[in-house]
C-alpha positions as CSV (number, residue, x, y, z in Angstrom):
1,X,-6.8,2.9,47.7
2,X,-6.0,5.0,44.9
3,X,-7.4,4.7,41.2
4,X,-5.2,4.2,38.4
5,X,-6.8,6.4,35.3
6,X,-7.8,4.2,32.3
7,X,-5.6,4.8,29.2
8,X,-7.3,6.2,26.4
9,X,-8.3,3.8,23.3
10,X,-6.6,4.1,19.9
11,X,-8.7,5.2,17.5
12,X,-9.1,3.0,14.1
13,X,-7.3,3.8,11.1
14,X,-4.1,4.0,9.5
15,X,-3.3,7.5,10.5
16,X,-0.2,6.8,13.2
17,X,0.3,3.0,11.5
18,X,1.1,4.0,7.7
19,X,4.8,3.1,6.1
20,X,4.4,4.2,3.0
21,X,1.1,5.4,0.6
22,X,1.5,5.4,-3.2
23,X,-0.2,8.3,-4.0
24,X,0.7,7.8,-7.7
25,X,-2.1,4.9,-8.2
26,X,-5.4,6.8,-7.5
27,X,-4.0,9.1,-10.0
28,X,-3.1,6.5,-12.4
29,X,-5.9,3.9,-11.9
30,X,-9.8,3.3,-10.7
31,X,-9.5,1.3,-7.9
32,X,-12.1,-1.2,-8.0
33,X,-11.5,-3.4,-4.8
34,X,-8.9,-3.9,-2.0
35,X,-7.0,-6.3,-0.4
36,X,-4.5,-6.8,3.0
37,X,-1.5,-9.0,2.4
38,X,1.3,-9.7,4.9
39,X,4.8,-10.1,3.2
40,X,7.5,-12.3,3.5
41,X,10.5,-9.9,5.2
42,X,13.9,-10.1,6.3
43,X,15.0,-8.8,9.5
44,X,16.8,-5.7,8.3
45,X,13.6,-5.1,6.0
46,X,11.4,-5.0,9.2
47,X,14.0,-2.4,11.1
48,X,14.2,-0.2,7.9
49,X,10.1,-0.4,7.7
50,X,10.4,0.7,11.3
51,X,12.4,3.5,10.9
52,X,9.6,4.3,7.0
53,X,12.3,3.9,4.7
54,X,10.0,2.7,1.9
55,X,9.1,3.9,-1.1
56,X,6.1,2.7,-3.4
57,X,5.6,4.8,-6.1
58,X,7.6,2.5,-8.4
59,X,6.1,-1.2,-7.1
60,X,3.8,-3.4,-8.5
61,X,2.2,-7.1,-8.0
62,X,2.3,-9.9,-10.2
63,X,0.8,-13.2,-10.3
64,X,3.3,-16.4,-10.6
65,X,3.2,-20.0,-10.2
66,X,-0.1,-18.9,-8.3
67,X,1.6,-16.8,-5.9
68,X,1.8,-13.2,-5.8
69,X,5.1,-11.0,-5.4
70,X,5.8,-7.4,-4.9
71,X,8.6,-6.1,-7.8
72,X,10.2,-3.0,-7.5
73,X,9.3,-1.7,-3.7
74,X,12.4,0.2,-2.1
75,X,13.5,-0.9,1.3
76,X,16.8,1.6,2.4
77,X,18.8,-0.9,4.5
78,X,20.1,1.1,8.1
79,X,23.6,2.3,8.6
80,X,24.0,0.3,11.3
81,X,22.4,-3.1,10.2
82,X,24.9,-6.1,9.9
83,X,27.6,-6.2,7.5
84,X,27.7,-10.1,7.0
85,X,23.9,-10.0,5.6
86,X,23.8,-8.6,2.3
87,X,20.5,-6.0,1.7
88,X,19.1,-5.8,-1.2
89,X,16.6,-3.1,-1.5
90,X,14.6,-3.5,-4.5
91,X,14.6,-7.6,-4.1
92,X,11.2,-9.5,-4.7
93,X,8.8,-9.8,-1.9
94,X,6.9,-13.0,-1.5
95,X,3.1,-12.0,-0.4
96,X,0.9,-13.5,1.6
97,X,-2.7,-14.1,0.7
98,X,-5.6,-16.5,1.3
99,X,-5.5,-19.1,-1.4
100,X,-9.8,-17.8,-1.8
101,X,-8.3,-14.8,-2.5
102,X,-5.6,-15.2,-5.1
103,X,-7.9,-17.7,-7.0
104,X,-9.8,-14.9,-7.6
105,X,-7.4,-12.4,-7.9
106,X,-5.7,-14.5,-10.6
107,X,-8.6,-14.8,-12.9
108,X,-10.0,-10.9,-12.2
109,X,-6.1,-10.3,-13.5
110,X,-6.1,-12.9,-16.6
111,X,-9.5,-12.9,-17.9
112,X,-10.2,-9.4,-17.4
113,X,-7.4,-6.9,-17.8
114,X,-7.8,-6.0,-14.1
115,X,-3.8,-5.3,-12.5
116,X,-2.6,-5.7,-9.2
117,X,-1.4,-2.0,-7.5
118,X,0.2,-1.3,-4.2
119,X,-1.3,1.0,-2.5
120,X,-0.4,1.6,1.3
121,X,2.1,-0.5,3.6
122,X,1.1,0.2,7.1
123,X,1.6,-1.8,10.9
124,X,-1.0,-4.1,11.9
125,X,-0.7,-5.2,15.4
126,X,3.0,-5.1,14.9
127,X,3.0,-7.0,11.5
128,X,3.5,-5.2,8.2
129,X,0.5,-4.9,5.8
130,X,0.2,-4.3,2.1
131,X,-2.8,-2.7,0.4
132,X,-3.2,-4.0,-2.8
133,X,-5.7,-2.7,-5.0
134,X,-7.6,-4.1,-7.9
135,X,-7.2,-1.5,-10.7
136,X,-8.1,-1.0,-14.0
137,X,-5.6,1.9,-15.7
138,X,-7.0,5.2,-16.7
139,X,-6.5,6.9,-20.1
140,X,-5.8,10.5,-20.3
141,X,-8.9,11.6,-21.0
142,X,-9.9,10.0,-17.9
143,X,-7.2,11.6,-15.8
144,X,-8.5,15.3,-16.9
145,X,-11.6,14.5,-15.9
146,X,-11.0,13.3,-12.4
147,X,-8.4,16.8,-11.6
148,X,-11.7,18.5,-13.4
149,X,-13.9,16.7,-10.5
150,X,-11.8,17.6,-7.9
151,X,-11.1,21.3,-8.1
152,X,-14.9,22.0,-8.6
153,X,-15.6,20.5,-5.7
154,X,-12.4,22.3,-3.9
155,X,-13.9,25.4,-5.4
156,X,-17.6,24.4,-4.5
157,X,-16.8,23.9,-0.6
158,X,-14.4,27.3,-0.8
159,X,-17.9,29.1,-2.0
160,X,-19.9,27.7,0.4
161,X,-17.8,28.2,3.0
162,X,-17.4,32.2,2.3
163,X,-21.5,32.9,1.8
């Protein structure tokens, strides 16, 4: 009887999962902690998320009622999605978190001067995830400091790498 070869695990991570990464918020703010949230989608929201028409870099959470929402994240409907629903792409997303967790997000947020950054939308056993990170903004100074950082240690590795 013949063997059947075992297929090869998938290997941990976001690399093959990831919608969309807001590369503007490291840039803009020190992450300080992170958190997954599922959202509240439409249909056409899930097909277009499917397809990565997403974009981030203008989005951000906010605490209401003792809910959180996502404002400003751009979901491009499809050509071919149904013309009897109407899509709207910058609408506010409902997300979904443990009620531990937004206790504790709401007073980090009101007490002190923490805010709430999307970071990375990505698949999660076939459910869409949200990053959220806890951030606290950075000032220009800061900003210098971090590029600063990061091409010395660009330029250190090039050095080592040539002697």
């Amino acid at each position: 009887m013949p063997t059947m070869a075992k297929k090869p695990k998938k290997k941990a991570g976001n690399a093959g999962r990831t919608i969309a990464l807001n590369k503007k918020a490291k840039h803009e703010y020190f992450i300080e902690d992170r958190y997954e949230a599922g959202l509240a989608l439409q249909g056409w929201e899930v097909k277009s998320l499917r397809e990565g028409r997403l974009q981030l870099s203008e989005s951000y959470v906010t605490i209401k009622d003792g809910e959180a929402f996502l404002f400003g994240a751009h979901i491009t409907a499809l050509p071919t999605a149904s013309k009897h629903i109407h899509s709207d792409p910058v609408r506010t997303r409902k997300l979904l978190l443990h009620r531990k967790e937004l206790d504790k997000l709401i007073g980090l947020v009101e007490r002190r001067g923490f805010t709430l950054v999307p970071l990375v939308m990505y698949w999660n056993k076939g459910i869409a995830k949200l990053e959220i990170g806890l951030a606290k903004g950075k000032k220009l100074h800061d900003k210098r400091a971090t590029d600063k950082d990061r091409d010395w240690q660009r330029d250190k590795q090039r050095i080592l790498k040539h002697s």
